[in-house]
C-alpha positions as CSV (number, residue, x, y, z in Angstrom):
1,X,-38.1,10.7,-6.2
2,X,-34.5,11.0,-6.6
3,X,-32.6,7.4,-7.3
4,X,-29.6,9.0,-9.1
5,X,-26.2,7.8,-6.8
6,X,-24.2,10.8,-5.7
7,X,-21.2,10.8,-7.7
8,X,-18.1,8.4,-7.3
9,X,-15.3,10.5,-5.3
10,X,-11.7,9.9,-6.1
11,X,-8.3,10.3,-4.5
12,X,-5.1,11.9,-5.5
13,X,-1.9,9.4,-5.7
14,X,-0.9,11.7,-2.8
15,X,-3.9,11.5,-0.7
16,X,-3.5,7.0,-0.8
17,X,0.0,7.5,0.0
18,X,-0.4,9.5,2.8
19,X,-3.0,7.2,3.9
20,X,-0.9,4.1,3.3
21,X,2.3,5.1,5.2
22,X,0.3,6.5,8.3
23,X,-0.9,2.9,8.3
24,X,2.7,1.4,8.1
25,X,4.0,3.9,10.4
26,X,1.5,3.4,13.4
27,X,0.3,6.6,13.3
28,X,-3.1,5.9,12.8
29,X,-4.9,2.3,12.8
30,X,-7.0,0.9,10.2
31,X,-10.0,1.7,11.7
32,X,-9.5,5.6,12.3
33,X,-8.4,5.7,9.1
34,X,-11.2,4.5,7.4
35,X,-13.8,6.4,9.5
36,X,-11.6,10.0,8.7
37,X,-11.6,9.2,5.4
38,X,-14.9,7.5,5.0
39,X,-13.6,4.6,3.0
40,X,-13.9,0.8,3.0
41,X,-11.7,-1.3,4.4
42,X,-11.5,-3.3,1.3
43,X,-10.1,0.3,-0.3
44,X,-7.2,1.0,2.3
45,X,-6.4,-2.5,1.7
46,X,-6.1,-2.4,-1.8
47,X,-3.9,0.7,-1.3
48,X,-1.6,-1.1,0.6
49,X,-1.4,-3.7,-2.1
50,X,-0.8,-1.6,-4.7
51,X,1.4,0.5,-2.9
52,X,3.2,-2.8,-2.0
53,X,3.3,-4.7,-5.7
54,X,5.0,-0.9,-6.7
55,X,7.6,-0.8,-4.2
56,X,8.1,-4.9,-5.4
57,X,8.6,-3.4,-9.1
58,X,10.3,-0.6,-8.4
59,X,13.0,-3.0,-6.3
60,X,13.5,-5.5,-9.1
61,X,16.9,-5.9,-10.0
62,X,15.2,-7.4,-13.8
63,X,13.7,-4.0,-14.0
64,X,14.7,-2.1,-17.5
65,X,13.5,1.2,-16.9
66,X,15.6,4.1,-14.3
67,X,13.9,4.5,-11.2
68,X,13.5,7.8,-9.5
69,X,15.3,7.1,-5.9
70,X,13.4,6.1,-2.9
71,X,14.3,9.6,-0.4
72,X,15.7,8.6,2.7
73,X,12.5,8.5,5.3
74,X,11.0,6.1,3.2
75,X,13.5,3.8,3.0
76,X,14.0,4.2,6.9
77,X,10.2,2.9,7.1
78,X,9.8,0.8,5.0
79,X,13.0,-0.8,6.8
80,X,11.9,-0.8,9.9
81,X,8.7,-2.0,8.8
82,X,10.5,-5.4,7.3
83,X,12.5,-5.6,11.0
84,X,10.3,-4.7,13.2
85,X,8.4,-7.4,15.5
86,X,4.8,-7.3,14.5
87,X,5.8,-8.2,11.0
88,X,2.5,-6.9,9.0
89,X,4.5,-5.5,6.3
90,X,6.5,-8.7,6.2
91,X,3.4,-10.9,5.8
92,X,1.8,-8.5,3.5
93,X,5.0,-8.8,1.0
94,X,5.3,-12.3,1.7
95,X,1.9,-12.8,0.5
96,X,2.1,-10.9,-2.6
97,X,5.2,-13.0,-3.2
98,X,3.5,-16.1,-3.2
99,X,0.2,-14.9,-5.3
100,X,2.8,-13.5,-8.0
101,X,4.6,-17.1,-8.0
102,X,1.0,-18.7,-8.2
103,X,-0.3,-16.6,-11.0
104,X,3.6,-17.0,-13.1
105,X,3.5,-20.9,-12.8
106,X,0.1,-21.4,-13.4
């Protein structure tokens, strides 16, 4: 009897970023995503945190360190994303904003 676990897969950078901005563009939902990529939705979620809290340090103004530019599609999404009506990507960074101030003042 075998009880070993298969072995833990893991994803390129590029593999979670693709997945993340097909999420924040509407190409795909949630849900498909998951089920092509057989992940939790816990995961994708944490992608999109991660992918957000980046974007949040890569945009401070207190940052220290160059920056490589953000190319021009991206900042066209993630634009749109902050305008647009449904507002997910607004809520999501809104809601990181407000953990971060929790967690500095505590």
């Amino acid at each position: 009897m075998n009880t070993s676990k298969p072995p833990r897969r893991s994803f390129e950078p590029q593999q979670k970023i693709t997945a993340v901005l097909s999420i924040w563009s509407e190409r795909r939902t949630s849900a498909q995503l998951c089920q092509e990529m057989d992940i939790s939705p816990a995961l994708l979620g944490q992608w999109q945190k991660l992918a957000l809290e980046g974007m949040l340090r890569a945009l401070d103004p207190r940052q220290r360190d160059p920056l490589p530019l953000v190319n021009q599609r991206l900042s066209k999404l993630i634009e749109k994303k902050l305008t647009g009506s449904k507002g997910k990507l607004e809520k999501r960074l809104r809601a990181i904003q407000k953990s971060k101030a929790v967690t500095t003042t505590s």
